[in-house]
DRENKEFI-63141 format. One record per residue (C-alpha): residue in three letters; x, y, z negated. Coordinates in steps of 0.5 Angstrom, whole numbers. Layout:
<rose: ALA | east: X | north: Y | up: Z>
...
//
This chain:
<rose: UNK | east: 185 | north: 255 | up: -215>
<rose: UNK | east: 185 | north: 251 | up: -208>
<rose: UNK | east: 192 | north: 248 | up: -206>
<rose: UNK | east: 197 | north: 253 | up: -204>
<rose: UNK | east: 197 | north: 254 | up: -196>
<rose: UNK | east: 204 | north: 258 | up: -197>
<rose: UNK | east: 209 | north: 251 | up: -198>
<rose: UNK | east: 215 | north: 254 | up: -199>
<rose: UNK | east: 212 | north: 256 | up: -206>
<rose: UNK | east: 209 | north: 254 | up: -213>
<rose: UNK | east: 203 | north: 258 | up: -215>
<rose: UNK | east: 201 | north: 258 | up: -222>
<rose: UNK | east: 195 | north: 261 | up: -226>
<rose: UNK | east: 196 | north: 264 | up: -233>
<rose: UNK | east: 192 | north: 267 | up: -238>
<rose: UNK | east: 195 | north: 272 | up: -242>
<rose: UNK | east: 194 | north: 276 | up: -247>
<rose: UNK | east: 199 | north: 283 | up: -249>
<rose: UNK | east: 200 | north: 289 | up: -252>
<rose: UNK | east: 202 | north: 292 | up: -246>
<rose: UNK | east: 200 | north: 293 | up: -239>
<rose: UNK | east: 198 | north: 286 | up: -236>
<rose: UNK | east: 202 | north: 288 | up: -229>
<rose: UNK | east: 208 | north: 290 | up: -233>
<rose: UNK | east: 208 | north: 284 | up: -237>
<rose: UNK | east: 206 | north: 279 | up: -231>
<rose: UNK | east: 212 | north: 282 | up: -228>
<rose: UNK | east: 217 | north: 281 | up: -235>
<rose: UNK | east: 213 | north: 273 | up: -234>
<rose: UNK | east: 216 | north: 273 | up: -227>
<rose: UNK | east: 222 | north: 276 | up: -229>
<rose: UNK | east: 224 | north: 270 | up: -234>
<rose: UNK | east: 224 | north: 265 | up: -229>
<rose: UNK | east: 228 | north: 269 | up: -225>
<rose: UNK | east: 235 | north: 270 | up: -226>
<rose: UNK | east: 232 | north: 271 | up: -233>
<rose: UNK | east: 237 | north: 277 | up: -234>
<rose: UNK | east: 234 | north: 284 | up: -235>
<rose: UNK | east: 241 | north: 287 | up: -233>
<rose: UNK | east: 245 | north: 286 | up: -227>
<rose: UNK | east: 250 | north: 280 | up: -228>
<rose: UNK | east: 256 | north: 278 | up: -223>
<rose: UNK | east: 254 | north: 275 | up: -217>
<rose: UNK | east: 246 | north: 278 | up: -217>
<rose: UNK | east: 245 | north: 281 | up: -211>
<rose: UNK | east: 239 | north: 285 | up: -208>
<rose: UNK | east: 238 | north: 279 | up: -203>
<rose: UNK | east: 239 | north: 274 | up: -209>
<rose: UNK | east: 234 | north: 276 | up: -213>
<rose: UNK | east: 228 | north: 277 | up: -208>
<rose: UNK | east: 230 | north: 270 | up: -204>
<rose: UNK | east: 229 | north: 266 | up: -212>
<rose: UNK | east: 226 | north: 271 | up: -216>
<rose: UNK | east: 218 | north: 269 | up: -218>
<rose: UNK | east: 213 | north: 274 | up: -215>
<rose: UNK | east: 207 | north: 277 | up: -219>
<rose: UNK | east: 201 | north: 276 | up: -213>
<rose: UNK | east: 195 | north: 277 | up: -218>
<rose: UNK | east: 193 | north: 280 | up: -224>
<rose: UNK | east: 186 | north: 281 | up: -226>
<rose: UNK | east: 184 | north: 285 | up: -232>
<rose: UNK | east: 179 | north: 281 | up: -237>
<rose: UNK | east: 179 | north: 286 | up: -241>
<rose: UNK | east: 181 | north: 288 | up: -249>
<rose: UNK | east: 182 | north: 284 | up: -256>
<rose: UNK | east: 183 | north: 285 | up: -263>
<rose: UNK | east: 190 | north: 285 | up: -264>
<rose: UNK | east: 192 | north: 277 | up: -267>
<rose: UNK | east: 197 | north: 277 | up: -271>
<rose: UNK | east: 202 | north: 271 | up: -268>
<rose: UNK | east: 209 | north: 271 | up: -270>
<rose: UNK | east: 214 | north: 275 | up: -266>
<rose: UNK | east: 210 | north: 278 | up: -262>
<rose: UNK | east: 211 | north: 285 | up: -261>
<rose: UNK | east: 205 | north: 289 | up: -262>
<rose: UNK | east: 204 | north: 296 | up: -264>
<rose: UNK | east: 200 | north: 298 | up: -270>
<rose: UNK | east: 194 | north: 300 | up: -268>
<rose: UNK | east: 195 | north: 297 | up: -261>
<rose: UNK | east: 189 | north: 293 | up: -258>
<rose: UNK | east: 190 | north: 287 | up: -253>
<rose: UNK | east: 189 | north: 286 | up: -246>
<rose: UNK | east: 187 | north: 279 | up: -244>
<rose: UNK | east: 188 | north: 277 | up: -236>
<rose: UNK | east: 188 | north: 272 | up: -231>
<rose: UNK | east: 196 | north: 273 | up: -227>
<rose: UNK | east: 198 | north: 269 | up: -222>
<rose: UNK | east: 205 | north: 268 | up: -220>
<rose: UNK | east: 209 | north: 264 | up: -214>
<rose: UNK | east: 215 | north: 260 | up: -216>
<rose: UNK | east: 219 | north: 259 | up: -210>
<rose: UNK | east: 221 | north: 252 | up: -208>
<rose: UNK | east: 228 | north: 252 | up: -207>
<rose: UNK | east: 229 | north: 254 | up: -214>
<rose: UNK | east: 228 | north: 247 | up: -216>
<rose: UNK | east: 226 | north: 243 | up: -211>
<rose: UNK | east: 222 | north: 237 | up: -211>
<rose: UNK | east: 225 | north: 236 | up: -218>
<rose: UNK | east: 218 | north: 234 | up: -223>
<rose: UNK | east: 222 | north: 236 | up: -229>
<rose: UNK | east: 224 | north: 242 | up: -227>
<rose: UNK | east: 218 | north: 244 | up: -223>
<rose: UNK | east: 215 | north: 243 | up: -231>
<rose: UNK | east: 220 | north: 248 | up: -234>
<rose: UNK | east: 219 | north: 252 | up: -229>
<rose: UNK | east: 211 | north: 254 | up: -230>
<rose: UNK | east: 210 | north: 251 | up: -237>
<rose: UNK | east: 217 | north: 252 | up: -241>
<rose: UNK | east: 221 | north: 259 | up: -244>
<rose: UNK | east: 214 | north: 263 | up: -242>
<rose: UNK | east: 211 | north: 260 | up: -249>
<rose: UNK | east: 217 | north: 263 | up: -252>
<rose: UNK | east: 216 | north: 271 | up: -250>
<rose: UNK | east: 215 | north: 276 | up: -255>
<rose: UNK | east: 211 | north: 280 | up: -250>
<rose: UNK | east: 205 | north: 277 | up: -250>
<rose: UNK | east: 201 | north: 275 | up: -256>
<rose: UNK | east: 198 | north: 269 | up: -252>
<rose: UNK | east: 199 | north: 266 | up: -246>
<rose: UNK | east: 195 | north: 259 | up: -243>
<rose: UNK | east: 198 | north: 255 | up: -237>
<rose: UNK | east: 191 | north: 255 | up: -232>
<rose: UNK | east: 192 | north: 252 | up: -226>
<rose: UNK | east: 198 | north: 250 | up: -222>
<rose: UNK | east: 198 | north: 248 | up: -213>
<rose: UNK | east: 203 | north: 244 | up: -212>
<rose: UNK | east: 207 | north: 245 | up: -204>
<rose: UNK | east: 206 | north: 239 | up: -199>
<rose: UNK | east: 214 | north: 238 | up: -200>
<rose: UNK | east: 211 | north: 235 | up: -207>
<rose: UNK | east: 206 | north: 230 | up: -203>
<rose: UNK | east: 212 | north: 227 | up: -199>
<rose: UNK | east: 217 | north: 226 | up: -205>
<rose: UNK | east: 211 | north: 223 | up: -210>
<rose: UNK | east: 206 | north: 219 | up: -208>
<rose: UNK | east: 201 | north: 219 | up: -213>
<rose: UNK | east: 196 | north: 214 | up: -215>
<rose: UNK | east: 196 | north: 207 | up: -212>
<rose: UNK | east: 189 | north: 206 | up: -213>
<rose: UNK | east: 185 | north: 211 | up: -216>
<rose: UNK | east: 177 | north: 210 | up: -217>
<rose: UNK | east: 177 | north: 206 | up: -210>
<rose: UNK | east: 183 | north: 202 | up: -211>
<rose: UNK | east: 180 | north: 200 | up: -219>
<rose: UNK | east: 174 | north: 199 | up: -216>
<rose: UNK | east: 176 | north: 193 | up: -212>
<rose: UNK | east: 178 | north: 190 | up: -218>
<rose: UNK | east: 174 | north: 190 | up: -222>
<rose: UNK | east: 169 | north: 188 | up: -218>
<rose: UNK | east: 164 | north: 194 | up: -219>
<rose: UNK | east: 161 | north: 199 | up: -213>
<rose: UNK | east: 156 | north: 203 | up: -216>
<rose: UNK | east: 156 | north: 204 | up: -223>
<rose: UNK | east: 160 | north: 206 | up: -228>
<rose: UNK | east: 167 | north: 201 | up: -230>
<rose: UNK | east: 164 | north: 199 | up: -237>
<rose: UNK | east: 169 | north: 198 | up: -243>
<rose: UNK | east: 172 | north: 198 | up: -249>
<rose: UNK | east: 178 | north: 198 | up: -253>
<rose: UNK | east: 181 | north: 192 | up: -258>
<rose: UNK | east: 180 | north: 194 | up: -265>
<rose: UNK | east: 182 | north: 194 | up: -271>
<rose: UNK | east: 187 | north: 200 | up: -267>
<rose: UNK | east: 194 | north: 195 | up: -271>
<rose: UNK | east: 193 | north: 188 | up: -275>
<rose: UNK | east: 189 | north: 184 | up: -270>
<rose: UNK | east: 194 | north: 178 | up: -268>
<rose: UNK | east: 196 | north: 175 | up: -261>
<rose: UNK | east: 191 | north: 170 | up: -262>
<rose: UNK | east: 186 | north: 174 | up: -266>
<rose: UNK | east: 186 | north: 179 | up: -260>
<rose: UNK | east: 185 | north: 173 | up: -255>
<rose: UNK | east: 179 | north: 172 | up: -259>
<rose: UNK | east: 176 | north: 178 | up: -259>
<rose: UNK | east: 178 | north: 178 | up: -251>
<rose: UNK | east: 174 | north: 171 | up: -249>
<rose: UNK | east: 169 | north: 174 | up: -253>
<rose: UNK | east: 168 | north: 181 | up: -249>
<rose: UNK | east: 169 | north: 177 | up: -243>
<rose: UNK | east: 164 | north: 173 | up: -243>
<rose: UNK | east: 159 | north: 178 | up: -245>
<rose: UNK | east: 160 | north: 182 | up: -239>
<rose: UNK | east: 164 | north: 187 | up: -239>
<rose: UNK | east: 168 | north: 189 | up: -234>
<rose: UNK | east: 175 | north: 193 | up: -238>
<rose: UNK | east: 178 | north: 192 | up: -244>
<rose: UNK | east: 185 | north: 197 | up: -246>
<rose: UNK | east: 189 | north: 197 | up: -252>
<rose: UNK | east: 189 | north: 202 | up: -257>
<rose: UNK | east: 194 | north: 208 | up: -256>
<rose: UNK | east: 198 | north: 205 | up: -263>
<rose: UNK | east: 199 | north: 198 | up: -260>
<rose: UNK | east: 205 | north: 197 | up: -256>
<rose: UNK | east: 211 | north: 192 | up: -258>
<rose: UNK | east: 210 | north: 192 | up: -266>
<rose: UNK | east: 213 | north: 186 | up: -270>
<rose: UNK | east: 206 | north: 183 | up: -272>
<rose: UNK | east: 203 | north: 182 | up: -264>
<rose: UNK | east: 210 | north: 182 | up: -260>
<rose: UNK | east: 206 | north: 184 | up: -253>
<rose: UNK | east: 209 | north: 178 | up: -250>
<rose: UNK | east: 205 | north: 174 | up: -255>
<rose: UNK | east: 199 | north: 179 | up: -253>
<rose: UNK | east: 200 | north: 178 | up: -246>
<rose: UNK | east: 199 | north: 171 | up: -246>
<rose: UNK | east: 193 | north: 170 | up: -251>
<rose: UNK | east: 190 | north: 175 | up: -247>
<rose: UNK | east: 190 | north: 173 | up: -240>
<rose: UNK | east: 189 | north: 165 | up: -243>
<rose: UNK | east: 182 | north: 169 | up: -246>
<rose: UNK | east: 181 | north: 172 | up: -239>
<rose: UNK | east: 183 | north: 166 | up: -235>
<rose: UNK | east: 179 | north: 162 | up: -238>
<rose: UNK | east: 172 | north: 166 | up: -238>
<rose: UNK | east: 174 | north: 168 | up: -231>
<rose: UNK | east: 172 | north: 160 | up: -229>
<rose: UNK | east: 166 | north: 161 | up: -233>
<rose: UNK | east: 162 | north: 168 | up: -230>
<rose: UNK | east: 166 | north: 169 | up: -224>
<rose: UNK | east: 169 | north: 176 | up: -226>
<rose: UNK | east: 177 | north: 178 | up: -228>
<rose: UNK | east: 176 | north: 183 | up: -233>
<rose: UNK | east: 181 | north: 188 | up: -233>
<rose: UNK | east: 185 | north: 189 | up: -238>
<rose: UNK | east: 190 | north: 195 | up: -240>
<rose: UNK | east: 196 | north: 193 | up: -243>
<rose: UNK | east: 200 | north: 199 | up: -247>
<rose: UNK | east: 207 | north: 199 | up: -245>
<rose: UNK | east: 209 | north: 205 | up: -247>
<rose: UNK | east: 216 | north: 204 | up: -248>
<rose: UNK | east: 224 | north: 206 | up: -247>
<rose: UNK | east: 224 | north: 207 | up: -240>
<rose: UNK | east: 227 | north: 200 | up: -239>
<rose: UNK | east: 223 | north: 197 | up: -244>
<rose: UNK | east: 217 | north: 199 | up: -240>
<rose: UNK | east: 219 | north: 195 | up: -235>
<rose: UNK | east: 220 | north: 189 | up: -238>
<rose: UNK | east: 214 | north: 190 | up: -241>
<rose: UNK | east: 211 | north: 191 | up: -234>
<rose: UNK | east: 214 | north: 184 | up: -231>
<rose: UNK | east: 211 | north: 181 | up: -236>
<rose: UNK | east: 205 | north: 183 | up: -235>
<rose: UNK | east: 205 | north: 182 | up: -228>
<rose: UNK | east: 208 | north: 175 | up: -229>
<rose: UNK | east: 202 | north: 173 | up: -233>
<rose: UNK | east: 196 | north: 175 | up: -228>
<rose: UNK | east: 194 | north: 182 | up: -231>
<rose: UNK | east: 191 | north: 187 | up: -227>
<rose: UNK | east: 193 | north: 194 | up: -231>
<rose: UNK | east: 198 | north: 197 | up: -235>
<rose: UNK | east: 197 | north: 203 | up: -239>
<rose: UNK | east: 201 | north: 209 | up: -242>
<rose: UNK | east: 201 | north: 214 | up: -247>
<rose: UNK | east: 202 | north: 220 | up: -242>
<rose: UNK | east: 205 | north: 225 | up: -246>
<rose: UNK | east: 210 | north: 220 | up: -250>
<rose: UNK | east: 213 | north: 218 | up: -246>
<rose: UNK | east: 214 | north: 224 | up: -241>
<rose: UNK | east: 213 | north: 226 | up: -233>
<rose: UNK | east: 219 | north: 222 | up: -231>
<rose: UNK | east: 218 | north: 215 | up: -234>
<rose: UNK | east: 211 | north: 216 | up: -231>
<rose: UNK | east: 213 | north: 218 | up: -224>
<rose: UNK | east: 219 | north: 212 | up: -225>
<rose: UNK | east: 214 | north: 207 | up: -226>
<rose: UNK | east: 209 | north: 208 | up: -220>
<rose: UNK | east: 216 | north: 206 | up: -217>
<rose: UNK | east: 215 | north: 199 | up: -219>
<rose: UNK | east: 210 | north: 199 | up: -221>
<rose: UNK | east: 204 | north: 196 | up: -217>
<rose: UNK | east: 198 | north: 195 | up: -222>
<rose: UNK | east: 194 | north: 201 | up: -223>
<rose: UNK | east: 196 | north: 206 | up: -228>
<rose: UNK | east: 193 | north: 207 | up: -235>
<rose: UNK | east: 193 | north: 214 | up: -238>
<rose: UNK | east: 191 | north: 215 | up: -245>
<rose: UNK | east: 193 | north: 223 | up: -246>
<rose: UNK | east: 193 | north: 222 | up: -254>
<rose: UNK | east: 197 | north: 228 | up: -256>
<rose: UNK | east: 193 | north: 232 | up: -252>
<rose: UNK | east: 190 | north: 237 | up: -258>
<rose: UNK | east: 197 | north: 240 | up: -259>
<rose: UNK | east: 197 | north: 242 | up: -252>
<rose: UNK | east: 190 | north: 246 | up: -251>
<rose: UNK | east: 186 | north: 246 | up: -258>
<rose: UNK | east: 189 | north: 254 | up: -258>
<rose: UNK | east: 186 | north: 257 | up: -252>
<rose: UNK | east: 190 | north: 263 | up: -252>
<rose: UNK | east: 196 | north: 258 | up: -252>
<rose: UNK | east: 198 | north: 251 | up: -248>
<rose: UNK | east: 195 | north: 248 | up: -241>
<rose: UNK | east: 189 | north: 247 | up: -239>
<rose: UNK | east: 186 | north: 241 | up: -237>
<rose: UNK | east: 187 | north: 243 | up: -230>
<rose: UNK | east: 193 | north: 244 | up: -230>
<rose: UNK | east: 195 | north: 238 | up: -234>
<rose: UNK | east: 192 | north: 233 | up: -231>
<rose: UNK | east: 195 | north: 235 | up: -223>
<rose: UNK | east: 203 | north: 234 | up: -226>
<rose: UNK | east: 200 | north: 226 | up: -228>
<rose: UNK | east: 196 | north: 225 | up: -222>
<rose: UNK | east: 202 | north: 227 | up: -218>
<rose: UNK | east: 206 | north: 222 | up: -222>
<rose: UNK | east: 202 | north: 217 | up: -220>
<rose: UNK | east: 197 | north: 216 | up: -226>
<rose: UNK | east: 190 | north: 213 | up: -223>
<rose: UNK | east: 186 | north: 213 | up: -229>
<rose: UNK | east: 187 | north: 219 | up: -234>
<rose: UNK | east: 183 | north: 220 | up: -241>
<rose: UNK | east: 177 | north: 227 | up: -241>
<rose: UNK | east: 174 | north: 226 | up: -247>
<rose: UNK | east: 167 | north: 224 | up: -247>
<rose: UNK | east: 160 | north: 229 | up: -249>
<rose: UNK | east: 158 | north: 229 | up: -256>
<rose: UNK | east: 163 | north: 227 | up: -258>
<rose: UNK | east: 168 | north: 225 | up: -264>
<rose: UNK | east: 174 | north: 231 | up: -263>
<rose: UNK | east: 174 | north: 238 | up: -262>
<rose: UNK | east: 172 | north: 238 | up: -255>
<rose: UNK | east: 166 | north: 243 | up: -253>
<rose: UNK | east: 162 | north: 239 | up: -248>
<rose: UNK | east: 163 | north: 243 | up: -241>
<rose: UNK | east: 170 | north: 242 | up: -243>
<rose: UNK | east: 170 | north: 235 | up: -241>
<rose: UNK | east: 165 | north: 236 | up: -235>
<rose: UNK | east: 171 | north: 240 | up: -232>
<rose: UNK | east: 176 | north: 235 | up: -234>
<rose: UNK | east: 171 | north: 230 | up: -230>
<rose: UNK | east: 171 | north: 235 | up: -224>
<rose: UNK | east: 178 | north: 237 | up: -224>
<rose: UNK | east: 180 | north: 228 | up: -223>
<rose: UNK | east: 175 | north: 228 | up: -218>
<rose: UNK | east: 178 | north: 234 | up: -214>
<rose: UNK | east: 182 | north: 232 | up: -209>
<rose: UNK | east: 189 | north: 235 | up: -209>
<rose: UNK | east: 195 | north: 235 | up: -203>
<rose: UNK | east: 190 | north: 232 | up: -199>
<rose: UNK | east: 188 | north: 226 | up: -204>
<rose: UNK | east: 190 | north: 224 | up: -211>
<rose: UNK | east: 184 | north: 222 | up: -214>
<rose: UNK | east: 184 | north: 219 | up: -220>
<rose: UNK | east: 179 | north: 215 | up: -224>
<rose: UNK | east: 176 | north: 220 | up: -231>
<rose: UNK | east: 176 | north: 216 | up: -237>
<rose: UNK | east: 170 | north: 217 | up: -242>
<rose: UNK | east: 171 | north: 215 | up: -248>
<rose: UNK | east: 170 | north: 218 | up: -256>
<rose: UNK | east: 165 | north: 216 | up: -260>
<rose: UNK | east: 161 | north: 214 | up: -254>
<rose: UNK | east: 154 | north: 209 | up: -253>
<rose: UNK | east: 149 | north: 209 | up: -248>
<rose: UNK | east: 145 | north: 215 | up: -251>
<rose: UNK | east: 151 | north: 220 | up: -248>
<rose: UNK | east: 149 | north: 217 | up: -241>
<rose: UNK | east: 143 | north: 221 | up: -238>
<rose: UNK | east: 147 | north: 229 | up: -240>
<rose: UNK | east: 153 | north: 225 | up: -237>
<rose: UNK | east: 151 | north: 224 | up: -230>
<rose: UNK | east: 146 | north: 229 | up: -231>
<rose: UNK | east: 151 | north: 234 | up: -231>
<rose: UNK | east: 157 | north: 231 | up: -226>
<rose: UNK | east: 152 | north: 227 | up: -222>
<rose: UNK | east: 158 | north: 221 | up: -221>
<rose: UNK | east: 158 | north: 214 | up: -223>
<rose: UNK | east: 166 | north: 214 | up: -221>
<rose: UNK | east: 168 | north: 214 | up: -229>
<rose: UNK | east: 170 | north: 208 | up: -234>
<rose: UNK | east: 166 | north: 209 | up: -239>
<rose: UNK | east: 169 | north: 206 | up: -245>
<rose: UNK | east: 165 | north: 205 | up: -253>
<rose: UNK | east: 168 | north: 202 | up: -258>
<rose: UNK | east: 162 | north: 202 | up: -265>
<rose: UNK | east: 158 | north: 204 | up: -260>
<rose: UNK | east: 159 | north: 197 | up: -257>
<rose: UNK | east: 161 | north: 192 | up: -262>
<rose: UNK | east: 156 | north: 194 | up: -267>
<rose: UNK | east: 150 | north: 193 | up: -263>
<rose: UNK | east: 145 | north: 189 | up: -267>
<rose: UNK | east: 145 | north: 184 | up: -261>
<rose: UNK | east: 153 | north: 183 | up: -262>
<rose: UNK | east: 158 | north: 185 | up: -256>
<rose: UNK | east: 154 | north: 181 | up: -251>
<rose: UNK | east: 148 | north: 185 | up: -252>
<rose: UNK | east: 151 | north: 192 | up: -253>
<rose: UNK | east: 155 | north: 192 | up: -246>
<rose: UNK | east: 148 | north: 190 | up: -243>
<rose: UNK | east: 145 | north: 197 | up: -246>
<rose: UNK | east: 150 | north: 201 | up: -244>
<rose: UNK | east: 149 | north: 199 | up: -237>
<rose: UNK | east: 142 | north: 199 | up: -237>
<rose: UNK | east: 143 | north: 207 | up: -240>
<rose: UNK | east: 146 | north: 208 | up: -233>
<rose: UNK | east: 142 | north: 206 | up: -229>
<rose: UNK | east: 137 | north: 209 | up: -232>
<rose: UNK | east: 141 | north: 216 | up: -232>
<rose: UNK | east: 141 | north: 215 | up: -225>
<rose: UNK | east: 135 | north: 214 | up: -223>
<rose: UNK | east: 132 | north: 220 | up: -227>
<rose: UNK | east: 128 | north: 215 | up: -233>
<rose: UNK | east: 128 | north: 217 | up: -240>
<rose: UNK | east: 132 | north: 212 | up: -244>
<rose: UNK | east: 126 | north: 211 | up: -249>
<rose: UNK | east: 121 | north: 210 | up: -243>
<rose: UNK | east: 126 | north: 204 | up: -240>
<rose: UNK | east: 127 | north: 202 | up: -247>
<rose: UNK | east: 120 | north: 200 | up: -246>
<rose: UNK | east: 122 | north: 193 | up: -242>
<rose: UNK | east: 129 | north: 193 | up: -244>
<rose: UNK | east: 130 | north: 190 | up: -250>
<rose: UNK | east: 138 | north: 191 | up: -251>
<rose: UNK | east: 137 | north: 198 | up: -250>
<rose: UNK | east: 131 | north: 199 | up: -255>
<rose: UNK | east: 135 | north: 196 | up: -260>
<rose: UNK | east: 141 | north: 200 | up: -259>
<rose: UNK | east: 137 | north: 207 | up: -258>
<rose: UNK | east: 134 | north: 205 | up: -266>
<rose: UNK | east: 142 | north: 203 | up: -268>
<rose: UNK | east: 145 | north: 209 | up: -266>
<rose: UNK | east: 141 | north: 214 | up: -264>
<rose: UNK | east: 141 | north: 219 | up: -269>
<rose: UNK | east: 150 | north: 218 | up: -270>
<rose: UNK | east: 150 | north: 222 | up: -264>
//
């Protein structure tokens, strides 16, 4: 779906799939989010209804199913399933340019009705009037770009583990040691916060020491996403914290925290904006319930991520590959005249993914993050980080990784550690 050229609604697309007529059960989604009675009630006019009802604009049959067997829905035996792609517009005067509303709106009581047997949240378009009230991201991929010094490859990565028990100053150590290595981006894990054994304070300050410190020796600040994933007034102190000490990105845990915390954060918040998605698989695993990636992706982009979490190929979770393709592209597309936010390639990554990666969305505008992939090269961190770059840059130019091996030592190594754990 393109972006709506009717800016006084929200158009959204939907699998369903019912025992019913699709038409007849579209016409019932809409009617939800309408008035949401089936009988008329006092003070429901005809003029009422059709100014603030939702409107059905598409309805294209997918063809049949063999029954499910979901709770509640309502199947006759015997019955087989109709699947179809609907659309649906919701006028904007029902809710303004109210997020939350906006989300109960095209993702709320839907999921509740007994009619279908699935239903899947597609695609979403968004009227101008949203651009005007959100900003979206701050800096996106030319903005993170800037910062961290990288033009024309990917931003290479890692995220600091043990995930919980490392100390302050055990983090701060594993930081100098990633940073004079060369690498360009370090994050938390999505379990470190504000715990009792590394208050972020704490963590803050050994870290930007590490980076200082490193800085003055290779002439790069590499960038590092603090979690601050908090209470909404906790994330900002958080935040003056990390802005205090020098640091350059803060990260949240995107479905935790919710869509208003995110959005109020772009408020204030000036440094790039971190979002690990971790929470995702209960929202889209089942692909006849949930959201979509594309769908998902544009409430966060709206709210003012700049970088979002997609996956990575062969990787470590249920992901099928072309799903994370897609995810990649829907980041890079632009939306309401821009929004674009920087893909996060991550899970169970190293250099060997890199040739199906660029070969398949023919784009360096990634950060590419590996953890063991990195950190257990047999040369150390150092020469783990030089491996992957050199897997890039040999995705790009078109060379097998085994015959640009052959004059690059880190790479050959690397090809012999992980080669047979993808």
């Amino acid at each position: 779906m393109t972006d709506s050229v009717d800016n006084d609604r929200v158009r959204a697309t939907y699998l369903i799939e019912t025992a019913q007529d699709p038409a007849k059960a579209a016409e019932v989604l809409a009617g939800e989010q309408s008035s949401g009675t089936f009988v008329a009630v006092p003070g429901e006019t005809a003029e009422l209804r059709e100014r603030f009802r939702a409107r059905v604009e598409s309805v294209e049959s997918l063809g049949q199913l063999p029954a499910p067997s979901l709770p509640g829905a309502v199947i006759p035996e015997g019955a087989t399933i109709q699947q179809a792609r609907v659309v649906v517009s919701f006028s904007l005067e029902n809710m303004g340019t109210n997020l939350p509303t906006l989300f109960s709106t095209v993702a709320g009581n839907l999921f509740e009705l007994r009619e279908f047997s699935g239903l899947r949240l597609l695609d979403v378009d968004f009227p101008q009037a949203f651009a005007e009230a959100y900003p979206g991201p701050a800096y996106g991929i030319t903005g993170t770009r800037e910062l961290c010094g990288v033009t024309d490859r990917p931003i290479i990565g890692t995220i600091v583990k043990p995930s919980v028990g490392l100390s302050p100053e055990q983090t701060g150590d594993l930081v100098s040691d990633l940073a004079l290595a060369g690498i360009d981006f370090i994050k938390d894990d999505e379990l470190m916060a504000d715990p009792p054994h590394s208050p972020l304070h704490r963590r803050v300050e050994a870290v930007m020491s590490a980076i200082d410190a490193a800085a003055q020796k290779t002439g790069r600040r590499v960038m590092f996403a603090f979690n601050i994933s908090d209470d909404i007034e906790a994330m900002r102190r958080h935040y003056d914290c990390v802005r205090k000490a020098g640091g350059s990105c803060v990260m949240v845990s995107l479905n935790s925290v919710g869509l208003p915390a995110l959005a109020h954060l772009r408020t204030y918040c000036d440094l790039p904006i971190h979002g690990h998605r971790n929470g995702w698989g209960m929202w889209t695993r089942c692909q006849a319930l949930g959201i979509a990636f594309t769908a998902y992706q544009k409430f966060q982009r709206l709210a003012g991520v700049d970088h979002i979490h997609v996956n990575g190929l062969a990787n470590k979770f249920w992901e099928p590959d072309d799903s994370v393709v897609q995810s990649i592209r829907d980041c890079l597309t632009p939306m309401l005249g821009g929004y674009v936010a920087m893909p996060v390639i991550s899970s169970g990554q190293w250099g060997g993914q890199a040739p199906e990666t660029y070969a398949r969305t023919q784009t360096v505008d990634l950060i590419y993050l590996a953890g063991g992939g990195m950190m257990a090269h047999p040369g150390g961190p150092a020469a783990g980080c030089l491996a992957i770059r050199q897997a890039w840059e040999a995705a790009v130019a078109g060379i097998p990784l085994d015959v640009f091996a052959k004059d690059h030592d880190e790479l050959a190594q690397s090809l012999t550690t992980f080669v047979s754990r993808t």
